[in-house]
C-alpha positions as CSV (number, residue, x, y, z in Angstrom):
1,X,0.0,0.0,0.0
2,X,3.2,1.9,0.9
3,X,4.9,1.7,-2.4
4,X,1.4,2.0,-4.5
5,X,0.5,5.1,-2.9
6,X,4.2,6.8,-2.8
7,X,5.0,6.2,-6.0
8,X,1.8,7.2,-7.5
9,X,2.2,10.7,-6.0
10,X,6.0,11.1,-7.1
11,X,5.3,9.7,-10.7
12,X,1.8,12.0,-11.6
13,X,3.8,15.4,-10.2
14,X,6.5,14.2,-12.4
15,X,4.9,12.8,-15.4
16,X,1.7,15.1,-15.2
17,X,3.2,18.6,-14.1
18,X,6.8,17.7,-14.3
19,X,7.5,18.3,-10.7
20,X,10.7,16.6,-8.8
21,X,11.4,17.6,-5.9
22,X,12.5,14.8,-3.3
23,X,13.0,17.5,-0.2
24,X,9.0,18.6,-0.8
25,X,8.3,14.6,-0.7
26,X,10.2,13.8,2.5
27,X,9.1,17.4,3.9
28,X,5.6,16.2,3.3
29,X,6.2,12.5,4.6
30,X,7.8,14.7,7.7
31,X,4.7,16.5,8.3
32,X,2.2,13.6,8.3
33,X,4.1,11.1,10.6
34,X,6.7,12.9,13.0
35,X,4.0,14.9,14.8
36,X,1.9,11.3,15.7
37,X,4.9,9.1,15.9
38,X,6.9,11.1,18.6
39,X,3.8,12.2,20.6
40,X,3.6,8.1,20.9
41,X,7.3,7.5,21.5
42,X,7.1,10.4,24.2
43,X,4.3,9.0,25.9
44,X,5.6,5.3,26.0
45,X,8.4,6.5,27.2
46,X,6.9,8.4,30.4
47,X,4.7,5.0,30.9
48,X,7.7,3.2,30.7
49,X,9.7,4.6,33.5
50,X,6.5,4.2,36.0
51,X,5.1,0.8,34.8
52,X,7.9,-0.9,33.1
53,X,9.8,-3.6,35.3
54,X,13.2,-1.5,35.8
55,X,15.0,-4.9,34.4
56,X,14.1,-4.2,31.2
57,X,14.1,-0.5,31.1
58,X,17.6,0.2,29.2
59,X,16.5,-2.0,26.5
60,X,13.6,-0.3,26.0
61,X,15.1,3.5,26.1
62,X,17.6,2.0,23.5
63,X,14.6,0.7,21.3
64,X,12.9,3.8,21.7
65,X,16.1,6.0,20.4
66,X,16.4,3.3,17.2
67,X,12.6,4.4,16.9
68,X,13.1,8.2,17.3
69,X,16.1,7.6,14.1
70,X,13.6,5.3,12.4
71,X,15.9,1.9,12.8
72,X,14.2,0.0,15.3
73,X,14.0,-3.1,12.4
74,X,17.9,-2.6,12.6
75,X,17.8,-2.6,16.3
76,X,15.6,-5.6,16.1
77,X,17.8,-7.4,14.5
78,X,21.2,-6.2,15.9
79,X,19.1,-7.9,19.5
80,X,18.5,-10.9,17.4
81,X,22.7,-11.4,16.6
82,X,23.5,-10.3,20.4
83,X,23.5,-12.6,22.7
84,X,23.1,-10.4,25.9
85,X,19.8,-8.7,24.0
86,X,18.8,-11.9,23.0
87,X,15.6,-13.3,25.2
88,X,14.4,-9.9,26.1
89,X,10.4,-9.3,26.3
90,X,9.1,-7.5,23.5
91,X,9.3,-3.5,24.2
92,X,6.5,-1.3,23.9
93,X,7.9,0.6,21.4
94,X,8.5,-2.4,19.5
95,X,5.5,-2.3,16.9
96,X,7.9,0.7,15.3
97,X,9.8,-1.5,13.2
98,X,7.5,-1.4,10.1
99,X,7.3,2.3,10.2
100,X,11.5,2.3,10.1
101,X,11.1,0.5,7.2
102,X,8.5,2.3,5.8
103,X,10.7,5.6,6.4
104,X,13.7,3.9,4.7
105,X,11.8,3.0,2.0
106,X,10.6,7.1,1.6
107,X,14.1,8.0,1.4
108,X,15.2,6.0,-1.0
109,X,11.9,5.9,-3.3
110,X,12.4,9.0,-4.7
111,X,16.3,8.8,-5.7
112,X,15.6,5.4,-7.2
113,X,12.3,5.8,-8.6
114,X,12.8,9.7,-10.3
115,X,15.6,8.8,-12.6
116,X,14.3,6.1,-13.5
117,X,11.4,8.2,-14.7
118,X,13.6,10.6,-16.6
119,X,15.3,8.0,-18.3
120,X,12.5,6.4,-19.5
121,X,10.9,9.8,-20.1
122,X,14.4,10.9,-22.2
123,X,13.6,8.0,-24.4
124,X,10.3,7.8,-25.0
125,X,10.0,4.6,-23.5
126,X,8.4,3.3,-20.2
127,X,10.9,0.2,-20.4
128,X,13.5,1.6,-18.2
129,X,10.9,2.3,-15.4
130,X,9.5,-1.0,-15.9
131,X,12.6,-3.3,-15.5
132,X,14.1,-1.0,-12.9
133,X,11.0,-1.7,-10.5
134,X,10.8,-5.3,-12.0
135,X,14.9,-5.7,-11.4
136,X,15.0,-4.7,-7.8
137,X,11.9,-6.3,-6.7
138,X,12.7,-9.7,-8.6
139,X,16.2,-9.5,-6.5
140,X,14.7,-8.2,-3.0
141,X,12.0,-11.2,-3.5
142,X,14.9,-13.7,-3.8
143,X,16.8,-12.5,-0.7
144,X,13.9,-12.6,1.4
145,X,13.7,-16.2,0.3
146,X,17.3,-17.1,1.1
147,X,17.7,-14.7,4.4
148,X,13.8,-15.9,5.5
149,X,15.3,-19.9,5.8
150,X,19.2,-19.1,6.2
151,X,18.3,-16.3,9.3
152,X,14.3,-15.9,9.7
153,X,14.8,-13.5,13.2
154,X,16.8,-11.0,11.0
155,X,15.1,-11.2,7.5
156,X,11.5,-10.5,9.3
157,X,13.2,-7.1,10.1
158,X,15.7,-6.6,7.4
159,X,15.1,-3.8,4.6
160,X,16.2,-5.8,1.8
161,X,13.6,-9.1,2.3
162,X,11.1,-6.4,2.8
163,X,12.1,-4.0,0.1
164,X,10.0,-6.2,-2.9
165,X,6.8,-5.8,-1.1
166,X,6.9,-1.6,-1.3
167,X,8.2,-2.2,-4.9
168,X,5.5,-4.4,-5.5
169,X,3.4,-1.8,-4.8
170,X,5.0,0.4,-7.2
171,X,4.5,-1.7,-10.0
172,X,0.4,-2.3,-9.1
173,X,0.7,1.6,-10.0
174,X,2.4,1.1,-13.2
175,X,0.3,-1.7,-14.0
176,X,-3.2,0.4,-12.9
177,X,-2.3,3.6,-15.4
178,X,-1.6,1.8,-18.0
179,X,-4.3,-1.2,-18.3
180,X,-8.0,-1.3,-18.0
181,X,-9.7,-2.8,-14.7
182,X,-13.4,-2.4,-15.2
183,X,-14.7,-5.7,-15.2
184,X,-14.8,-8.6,-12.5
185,X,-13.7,-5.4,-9.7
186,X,-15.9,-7.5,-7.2
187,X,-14.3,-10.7,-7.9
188,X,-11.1,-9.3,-7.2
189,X,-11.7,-7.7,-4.1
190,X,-13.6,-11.1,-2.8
191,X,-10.4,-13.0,-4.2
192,X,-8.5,-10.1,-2.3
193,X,-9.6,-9.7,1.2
194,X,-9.9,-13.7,1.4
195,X,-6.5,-13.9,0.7
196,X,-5.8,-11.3,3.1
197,X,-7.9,-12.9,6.5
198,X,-7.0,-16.8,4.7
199,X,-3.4,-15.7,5.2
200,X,-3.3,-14.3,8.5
201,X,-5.8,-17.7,9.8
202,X,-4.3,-20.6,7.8
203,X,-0.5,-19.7,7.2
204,X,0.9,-21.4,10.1
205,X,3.7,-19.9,12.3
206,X,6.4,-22.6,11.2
207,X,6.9,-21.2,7.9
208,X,9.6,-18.9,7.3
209,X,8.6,-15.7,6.6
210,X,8.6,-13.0,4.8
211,X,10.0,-15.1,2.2
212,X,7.7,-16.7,-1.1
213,X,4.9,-16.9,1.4
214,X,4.5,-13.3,2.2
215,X,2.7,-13.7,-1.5
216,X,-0.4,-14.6,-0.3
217,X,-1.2,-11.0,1.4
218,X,0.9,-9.2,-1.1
219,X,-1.5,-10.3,-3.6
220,X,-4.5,-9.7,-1.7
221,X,-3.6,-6.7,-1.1
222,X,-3.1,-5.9,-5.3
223,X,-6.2,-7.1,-5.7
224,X,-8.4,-4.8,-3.5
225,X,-6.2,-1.8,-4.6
226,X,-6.9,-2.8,-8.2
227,X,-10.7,-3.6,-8.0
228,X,-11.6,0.1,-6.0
229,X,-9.1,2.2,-8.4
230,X,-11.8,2.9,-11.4
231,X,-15.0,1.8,-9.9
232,X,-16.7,1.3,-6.9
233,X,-19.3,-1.1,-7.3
234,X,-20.4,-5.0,-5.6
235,X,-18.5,-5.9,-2.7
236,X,-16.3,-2.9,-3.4
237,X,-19.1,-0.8,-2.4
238,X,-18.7,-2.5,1.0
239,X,-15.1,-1.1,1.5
240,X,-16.1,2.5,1.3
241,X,-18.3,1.9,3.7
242,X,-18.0,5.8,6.1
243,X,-17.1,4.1,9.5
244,X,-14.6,2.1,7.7
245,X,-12.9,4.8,5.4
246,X,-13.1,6.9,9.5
247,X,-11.2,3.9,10.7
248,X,-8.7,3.8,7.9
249,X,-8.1,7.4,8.1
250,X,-6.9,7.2,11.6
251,X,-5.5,3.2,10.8
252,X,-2.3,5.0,11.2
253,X,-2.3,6.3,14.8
254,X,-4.5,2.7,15.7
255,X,-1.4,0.7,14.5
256,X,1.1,3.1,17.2
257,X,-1.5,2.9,20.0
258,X,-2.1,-0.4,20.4
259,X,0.8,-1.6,21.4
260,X,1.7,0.3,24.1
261,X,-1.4,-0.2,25.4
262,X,-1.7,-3.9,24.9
263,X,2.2,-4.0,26.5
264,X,1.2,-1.5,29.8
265,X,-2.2,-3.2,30.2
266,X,-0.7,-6.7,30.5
267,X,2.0,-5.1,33.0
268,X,0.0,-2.7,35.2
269,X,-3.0,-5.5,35.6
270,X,0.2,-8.2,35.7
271,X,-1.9,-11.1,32.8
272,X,-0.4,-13.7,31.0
273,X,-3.4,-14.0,28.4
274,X,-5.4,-11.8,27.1
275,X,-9.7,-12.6,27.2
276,X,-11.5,-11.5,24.4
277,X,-13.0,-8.9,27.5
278,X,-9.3,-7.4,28.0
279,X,-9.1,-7.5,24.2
280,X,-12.4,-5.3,23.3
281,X,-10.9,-2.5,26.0
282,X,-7.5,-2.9,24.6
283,X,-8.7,-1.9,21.1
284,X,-11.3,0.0,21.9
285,X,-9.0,2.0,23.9
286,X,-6.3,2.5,20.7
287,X,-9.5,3.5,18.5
288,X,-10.4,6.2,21.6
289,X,-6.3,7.7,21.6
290,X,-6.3,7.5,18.0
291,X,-9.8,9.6,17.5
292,X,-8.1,12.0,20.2
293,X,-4.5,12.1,18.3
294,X,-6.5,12.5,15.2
295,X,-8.6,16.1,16.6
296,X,-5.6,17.1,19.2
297,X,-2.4,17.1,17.0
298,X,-3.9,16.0,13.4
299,X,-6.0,18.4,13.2
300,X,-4.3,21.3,14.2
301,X,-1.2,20.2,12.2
302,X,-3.5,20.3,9.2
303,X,-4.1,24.1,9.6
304,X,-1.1,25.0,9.0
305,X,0.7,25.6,5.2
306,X,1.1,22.0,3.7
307,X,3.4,22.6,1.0
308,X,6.0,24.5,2.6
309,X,9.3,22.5,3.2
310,X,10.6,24.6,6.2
311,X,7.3,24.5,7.4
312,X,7.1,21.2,7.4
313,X,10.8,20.2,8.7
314,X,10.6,23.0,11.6
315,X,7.3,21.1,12.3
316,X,9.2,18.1,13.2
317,X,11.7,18.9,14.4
318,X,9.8,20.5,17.0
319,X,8.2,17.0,17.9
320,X,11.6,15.3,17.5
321,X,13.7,17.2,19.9
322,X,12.1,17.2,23.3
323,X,11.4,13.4,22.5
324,X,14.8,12.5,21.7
325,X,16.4,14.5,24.1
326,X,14.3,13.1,26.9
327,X,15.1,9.8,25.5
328,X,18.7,10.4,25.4
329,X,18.7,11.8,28.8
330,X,16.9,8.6,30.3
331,X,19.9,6.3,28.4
332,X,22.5,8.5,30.7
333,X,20.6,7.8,33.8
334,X,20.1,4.4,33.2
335,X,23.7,3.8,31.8
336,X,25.4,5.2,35.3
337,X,22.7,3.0,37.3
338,X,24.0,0.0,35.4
339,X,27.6,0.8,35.7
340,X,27.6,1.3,39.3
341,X,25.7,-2.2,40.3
342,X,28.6,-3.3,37.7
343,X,31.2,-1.9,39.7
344,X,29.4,-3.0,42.9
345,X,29.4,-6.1,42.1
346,X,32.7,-6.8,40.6
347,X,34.4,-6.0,43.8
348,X,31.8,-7.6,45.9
349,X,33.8,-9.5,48.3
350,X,31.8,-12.8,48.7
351,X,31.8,-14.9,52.1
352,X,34.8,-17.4,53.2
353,X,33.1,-20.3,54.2
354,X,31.2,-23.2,52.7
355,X,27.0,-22.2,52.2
356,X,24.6,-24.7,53.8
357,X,22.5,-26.2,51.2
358,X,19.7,-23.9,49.8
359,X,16.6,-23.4,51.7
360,X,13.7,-21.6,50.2
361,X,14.3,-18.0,51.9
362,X,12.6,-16.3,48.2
363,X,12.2,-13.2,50.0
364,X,12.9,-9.6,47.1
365,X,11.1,-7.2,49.2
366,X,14.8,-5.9,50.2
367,X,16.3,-5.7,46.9
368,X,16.3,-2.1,45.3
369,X,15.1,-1.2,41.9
370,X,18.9,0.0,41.4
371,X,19.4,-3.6,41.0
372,X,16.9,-4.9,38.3
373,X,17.8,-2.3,36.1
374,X,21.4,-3.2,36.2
375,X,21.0,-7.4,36.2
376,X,21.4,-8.0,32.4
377,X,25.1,-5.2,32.4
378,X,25.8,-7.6,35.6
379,X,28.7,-9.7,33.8
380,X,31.4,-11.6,33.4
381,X,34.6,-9.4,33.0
382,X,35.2,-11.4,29.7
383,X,31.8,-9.7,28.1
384,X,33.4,-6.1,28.3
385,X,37.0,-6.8,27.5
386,X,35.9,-8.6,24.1
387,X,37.2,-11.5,24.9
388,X,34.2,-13.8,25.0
389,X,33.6,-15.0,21.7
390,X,30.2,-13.8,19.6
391,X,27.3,-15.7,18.2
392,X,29.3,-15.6,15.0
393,X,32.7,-15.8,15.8
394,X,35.0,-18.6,15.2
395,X,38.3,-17.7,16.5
396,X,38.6,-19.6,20.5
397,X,39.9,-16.1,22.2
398,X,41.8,-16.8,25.3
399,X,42.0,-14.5,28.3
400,X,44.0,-15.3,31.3
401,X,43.6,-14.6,35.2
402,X,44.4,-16.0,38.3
403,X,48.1,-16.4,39.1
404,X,49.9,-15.7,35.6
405,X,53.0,-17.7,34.3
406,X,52.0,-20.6,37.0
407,X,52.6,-24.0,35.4
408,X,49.3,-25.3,36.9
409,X,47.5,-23.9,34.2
410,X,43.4,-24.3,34.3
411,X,41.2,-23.3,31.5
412,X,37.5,-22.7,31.3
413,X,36.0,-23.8,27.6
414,X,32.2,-23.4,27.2
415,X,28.9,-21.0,26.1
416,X,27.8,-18.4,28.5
417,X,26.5,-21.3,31.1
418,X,30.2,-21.8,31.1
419,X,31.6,-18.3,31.5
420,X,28.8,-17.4,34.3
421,X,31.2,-19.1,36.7
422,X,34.4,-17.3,35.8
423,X,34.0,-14.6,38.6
424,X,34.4,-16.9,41.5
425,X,36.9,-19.2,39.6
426,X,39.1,-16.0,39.2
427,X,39.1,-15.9,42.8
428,X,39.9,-19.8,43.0
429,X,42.5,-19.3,40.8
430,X,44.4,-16.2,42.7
431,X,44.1,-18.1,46.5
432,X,45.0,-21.1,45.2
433,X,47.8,-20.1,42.5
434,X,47.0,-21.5,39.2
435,X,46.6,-19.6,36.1
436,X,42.9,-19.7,34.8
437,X,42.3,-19.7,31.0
438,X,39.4,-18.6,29.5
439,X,37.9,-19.5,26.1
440,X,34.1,-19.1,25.6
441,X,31.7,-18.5,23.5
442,X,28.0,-16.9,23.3
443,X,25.4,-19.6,22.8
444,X,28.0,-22.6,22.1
445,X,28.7,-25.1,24.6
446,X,32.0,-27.4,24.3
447,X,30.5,-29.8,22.3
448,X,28.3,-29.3,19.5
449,X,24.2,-29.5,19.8
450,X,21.9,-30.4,17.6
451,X,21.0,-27.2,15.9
452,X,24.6,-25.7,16.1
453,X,25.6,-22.9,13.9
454,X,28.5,-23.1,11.6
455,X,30.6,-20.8,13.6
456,X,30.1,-23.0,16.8
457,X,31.0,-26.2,15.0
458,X,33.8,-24.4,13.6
459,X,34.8,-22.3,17.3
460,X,34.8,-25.9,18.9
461,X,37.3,-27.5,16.4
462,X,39.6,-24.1,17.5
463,X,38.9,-24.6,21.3
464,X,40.0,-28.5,20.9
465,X,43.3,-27.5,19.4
466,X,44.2,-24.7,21.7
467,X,43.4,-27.0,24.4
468,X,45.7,-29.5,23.0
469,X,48.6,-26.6,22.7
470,X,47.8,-25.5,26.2
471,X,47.9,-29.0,27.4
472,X,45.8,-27.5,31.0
473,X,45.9,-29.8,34.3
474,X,42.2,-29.5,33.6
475,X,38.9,-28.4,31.5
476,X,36.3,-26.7,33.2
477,X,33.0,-26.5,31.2
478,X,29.1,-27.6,31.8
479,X,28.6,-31.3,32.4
480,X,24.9,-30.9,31.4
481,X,22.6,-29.2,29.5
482,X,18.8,-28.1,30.7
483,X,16.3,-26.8,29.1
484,X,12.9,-25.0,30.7
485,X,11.7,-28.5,31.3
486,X,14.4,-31.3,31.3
487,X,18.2,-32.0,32.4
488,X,20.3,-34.2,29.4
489,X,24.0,-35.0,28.1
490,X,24.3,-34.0,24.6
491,X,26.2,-36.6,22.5
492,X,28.2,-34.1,21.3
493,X,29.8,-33.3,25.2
494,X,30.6,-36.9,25.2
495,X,32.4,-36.9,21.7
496,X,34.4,-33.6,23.5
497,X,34.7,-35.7,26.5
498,X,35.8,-38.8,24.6
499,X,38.6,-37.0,22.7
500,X,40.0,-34.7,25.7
501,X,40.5,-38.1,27.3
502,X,41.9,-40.0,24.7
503,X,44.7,-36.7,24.6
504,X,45.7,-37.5,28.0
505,X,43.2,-34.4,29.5
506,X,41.6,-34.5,32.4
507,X,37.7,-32.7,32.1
508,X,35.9,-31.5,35.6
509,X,32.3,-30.4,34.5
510,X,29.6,-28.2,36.4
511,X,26.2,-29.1,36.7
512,X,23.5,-26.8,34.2
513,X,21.7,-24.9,36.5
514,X,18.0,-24.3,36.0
515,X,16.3,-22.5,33.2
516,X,13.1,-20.3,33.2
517,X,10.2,-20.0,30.8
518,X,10.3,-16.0,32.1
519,X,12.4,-13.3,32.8
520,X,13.6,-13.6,36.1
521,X,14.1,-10.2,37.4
522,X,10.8,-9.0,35.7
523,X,9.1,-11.9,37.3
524,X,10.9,-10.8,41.2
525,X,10.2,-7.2,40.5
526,X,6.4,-7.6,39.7
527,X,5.8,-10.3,42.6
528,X,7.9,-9.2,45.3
529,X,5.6,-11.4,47.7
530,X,7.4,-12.9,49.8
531,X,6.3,-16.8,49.3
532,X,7.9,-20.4,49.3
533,X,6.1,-21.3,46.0
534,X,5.1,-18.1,44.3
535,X,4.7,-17.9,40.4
536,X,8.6,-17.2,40.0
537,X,9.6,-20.2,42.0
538,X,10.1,-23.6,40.0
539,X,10.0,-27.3,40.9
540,X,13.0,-28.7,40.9
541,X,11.6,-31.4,39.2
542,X,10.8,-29.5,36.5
543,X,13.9,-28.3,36.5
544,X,16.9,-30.9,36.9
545,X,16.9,-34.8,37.2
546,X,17.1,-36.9,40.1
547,X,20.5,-37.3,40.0
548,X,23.4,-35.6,38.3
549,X,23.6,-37.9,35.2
550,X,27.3,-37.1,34.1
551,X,27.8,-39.0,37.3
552,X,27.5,-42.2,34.9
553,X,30.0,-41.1,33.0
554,X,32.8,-40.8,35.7
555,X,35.7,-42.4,33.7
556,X,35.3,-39.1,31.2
557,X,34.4,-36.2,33.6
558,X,34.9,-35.4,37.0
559,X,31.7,-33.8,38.5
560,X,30.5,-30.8,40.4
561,X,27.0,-30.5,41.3
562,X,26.2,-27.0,42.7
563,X,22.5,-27.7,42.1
564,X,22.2,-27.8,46.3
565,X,22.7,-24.1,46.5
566,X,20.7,-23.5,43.6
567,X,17.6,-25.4,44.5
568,X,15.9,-26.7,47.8
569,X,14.7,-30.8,47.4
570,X,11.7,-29.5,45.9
571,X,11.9,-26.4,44.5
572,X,14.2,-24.1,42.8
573,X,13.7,-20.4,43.9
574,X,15.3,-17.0,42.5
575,X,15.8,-15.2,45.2
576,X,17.8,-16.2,48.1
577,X,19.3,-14.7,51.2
578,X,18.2,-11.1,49.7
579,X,19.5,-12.1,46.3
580,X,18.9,-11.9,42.9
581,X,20.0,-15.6,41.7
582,X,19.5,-14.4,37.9
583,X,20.3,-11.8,35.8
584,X,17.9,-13.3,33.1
585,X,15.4,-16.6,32.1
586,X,18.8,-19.0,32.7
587,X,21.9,-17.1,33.8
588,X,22.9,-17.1,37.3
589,X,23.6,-13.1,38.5
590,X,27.4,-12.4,39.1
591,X,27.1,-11.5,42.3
592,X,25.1,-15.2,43.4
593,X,27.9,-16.7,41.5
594,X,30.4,-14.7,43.6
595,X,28.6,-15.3,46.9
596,X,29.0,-19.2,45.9
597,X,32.7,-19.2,45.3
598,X,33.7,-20.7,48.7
599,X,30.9,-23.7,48.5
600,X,32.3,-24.2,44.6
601,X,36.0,-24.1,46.1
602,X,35.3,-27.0,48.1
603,X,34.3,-28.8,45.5
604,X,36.9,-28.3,42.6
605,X,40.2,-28.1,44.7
606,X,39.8,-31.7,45.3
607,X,39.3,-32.4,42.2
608,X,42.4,-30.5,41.0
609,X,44.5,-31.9,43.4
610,X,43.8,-35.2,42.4
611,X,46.5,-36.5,40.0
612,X,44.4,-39.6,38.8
613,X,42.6,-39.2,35.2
């Protein structure tokens, strides 16, 4: 709709009155969408810092500055490729992303489209327009078929595999002025809108999208645009019905609203699910702040001069700055809050002596909100001195600590469930003078899983060797694997296990601790109740098996369960002893991995100093 409407505008002033003038075209675009968007960005924003949980804050101010610059599809999918983003709740600024890309395609349109026009108009032929729009949509299609299967979370987002469907638009236009559409206009738009409501009922969620399925709306969309241009007759007629050309004229500010509101309802009244009750207020409350955007800044906006350009930029810029600049100034406060609980924490000095097992004790009234909105910058040293490997990095970086040049030389090889222990085996390493050495990697265990990546088959061949280089006294890395409702060994850890063994290598692996279906420090901060089995409390037999099964596997791997001080015998809480136990759904907080380095010491050191394999 996008691209048929955008282009039809830019090609009759060109064509018809011989008008080109991209500034008026953005200036107008300006005009028409700055005023509504940022008056929506603003007031999530204000929402946000009262009824947002704290934990998630940051992420949300930085979505709602990629907003503000029209690039929250690129922030989208810069979250999708980093791993400390990755597993965030949506943000209530989120529903932004097609309007970035629908602001990226209006500054390109008119440098692509316009020459293209003047060629073809230089010689006398429509051909150049035609297989320019045909050329780039043709090649945008086929990327969003590759990118849609080879990297669905970033082609949904990515300008390129959405780029053919504004250009498909575009050449409706070409194909509407230059051919005849008077007959069968009903059957089309039947054809048209039950493609449209077939598609979003019947295409299931599985398939990768946009890709060669994204057809299906795409061309019942072309169809109802082509059967109302010339006529407006038979089911047509029901279209232009008044209420529902009202409700498409205000379709614009409906689309911002209701996500915000959908987002702040669900967090203020604390639901999972939404009735089809909550639903009719949810919408009918978007309709009510859209009829009021519409009359309290549409309206007025419309008085003034429409096609003057510095008008029109002035105009936005007015509803830009105070937005961005409160934005920005948000992102400073929430940056220091996170950098001090980082600093906190890193020289936190936990307690000497061995913890008594876990008991539930899931009491958060006492921790500040200073602490949820620092828990996801809460980490590892390794995260902020790039030397913790990325999703898509192959090379195995090594960073050492502990007691440097010792010949007792220990390294640490695994994903993030790996590296979430490094802050109290730095402190292992310094009392007890051997060099730690650590190689990880973001959502790559030692040992490839089923579903691996390229890059982590590839890191893990790189780890092996430069653990057969080092040649450590011993491998530390995850004995298990959970998930949010099982504990297993993956074959590949046993092929790692195997082969470390086979080189004369001794491997001491540490228990997986519990994953969530949730967000832990949300789920603390909204029910700070404090109960013994409350909604963010977990059996433990949901969570791990009976018994540490890498236990059975004894001649490979020498075990450490710390499951005892991360679960009672029946449940597994995340809050203990006034702490946060998580920073997220499945990493433990720093600080709980800090305050459990005596209780770990206890049970490595043995298992160090014995020389047996």
């Amino acid at each position: 709709m996008s691209g048929f409407l955008m282009s039809s505008i830019l090609l009759r002033n060109y064509f018809k009155y011989g008008i080109y003038s991209p500034l008026s075209f953005w200036s107008n675009i300006t005009r028409k969408v700055f005023p509504v968007a940022y008056v929506v960005i603003g007031t999530t924003l204000i929402f946000s810092y009262f009824y947002a949980s704290p934990s998630l804050l940051l992420s949300i101010i930085n979505e709602a500055i990629a907003a503000i610059l029209h690039a929250e599809n690129l922030q989208l999918i810069r979250n999708s490729i980093d791993y400390l983003a990755s597993g965030t709740s949506p943000s209530p600024v989120q529903q932004f992303w097609a309007l970035s890309l629908q602001m990226q395609f209006y500054l390109l349109l008119p440098v692509v489209i316009i020459p293209l026009a003047v060629l073809s108009h230089k010689l006398k032929s429509s051909r150049p327009l035609y297989y320019g729009v045909v050329s780039i949509l043709l090649i945008s299609f086929l990327i969003s078929v590759y990118m849609s299967y080879a990297d669905a979370s970033a082609s949904y987002f990515h300008p390129m595999t959405r780029l053919w469907e504004f250009f498909w638009g575009v050449g409706v236009y070409l194909i509407i002025v230059n051919l005849s559409f008077n007959r069968f206009n009903s059957f089309y738009c039947i054809v048209g809108v039950v493609l449209i409501f077939g598609g979003a009922f019947f295409i299931p969620k599985s398939f990768a999208y946009p890709g060669y399925i994204a057809l299906v709306p795409v061309l019942g969309a072309s169809l109802i645009i082509i059967s109302g241009v010339k006529s407006q007759s038979g089911f047509n007629s029901l279209l232009s019905a008044k209420w529902l050309v009202y409700l498409g004229g205000i379709s614009f500010s409906i689309y911002l609203w209701h996500w915000p509101v959908l987002y702040f309802y669900k967090n203020i009244f604390n639901l999972d699910y939404i009735s089809v009750v909550h639903g009719v207020i949810i919408i009918s409350s978007s309709i009510c702040l859209a009829i009021f955007t519409k009359y309290l800044i549409e309206f007025p906006v419309s008085l003034l001069p429409k096609n003057n350009i510095y008008i029109n930029f002035l105009l936005g810029t007015i509803f830009f700055l105070p937005v961005a600049f409160g934005a920005y100034l948000l992102r400073l406060e929430l940056t220091s809050i996170s950098q001090s609980m980082y600093s906190k924490w890193h020289s936190y000095a936990a307690p000497h002596q061995v913890l008594e097992p876990l008991e539930i004790n899931n009491d958060p009234s006492s921790i500040p909100r200073n602490e949820f909105i620092g828990a996801r910058k809460v980490v590892p040293v390794t995260y902020r001195i790039d030397c913790h490997q990325s999703i898509d990095g192959v090379e195995a970086r090594e960073c050492r600590f502990g007691s440097l040049g010792s010949e007792k030389k220990v390294m640490l090889v695994g994903g993030s469930h790996a590296a979430q222990w490094l802050p109290a085996l730095k402190n292992i390493a310094v009392v007890n003078e051997f060099e730690l050495i650590s190689v990880t990697k973001s959502s790559c265990p030692l040992g490839v899983i089923k579903d691996a990546n390229d890059s982590c088959v590839s890191w893990n061949k790189n780890a092996v060797k430069l653990i057969e280089e080092i040649s450590p006294v011993a491998v530390i890395t995850n004995s298990t694997r959970t998930t949010s409702a099982t504990e297993y060994i993956p074959d590949g850890y046993l092929n790692i296990w195997k082969s470390l063994f086979s080189s004369n290598i001794k491997v001491i692996g540490i228990r997986d601790n519990p994953r969530f279906s949730y967000d832990v420090p949300d789920c603390v901060y909204k029910n700070k109740d404090p109960v013994s089995d409350g909604p963010c409390v977990k059996s433990r037999a949901a969570s791990l098996l009976d018994k540490d099964p890498s236990i059975a596997y004894s001649e490979l791997i020498a075990s450490i369960d710390m499951s005892d001080w991360l679960c009672s015998t029946t449940h597994c809480p995340t809050v203990n002893d006034g702490m946060l136990m998580y920073r997220d759904a499945n990493h433990i907080h720093l600080p709980y991995v800090k305050y459990l380095t005596a209780s770990l010491e206890s049970k490595l050191m043995p298992l160090l100093n014995d020389q047996t394999h």
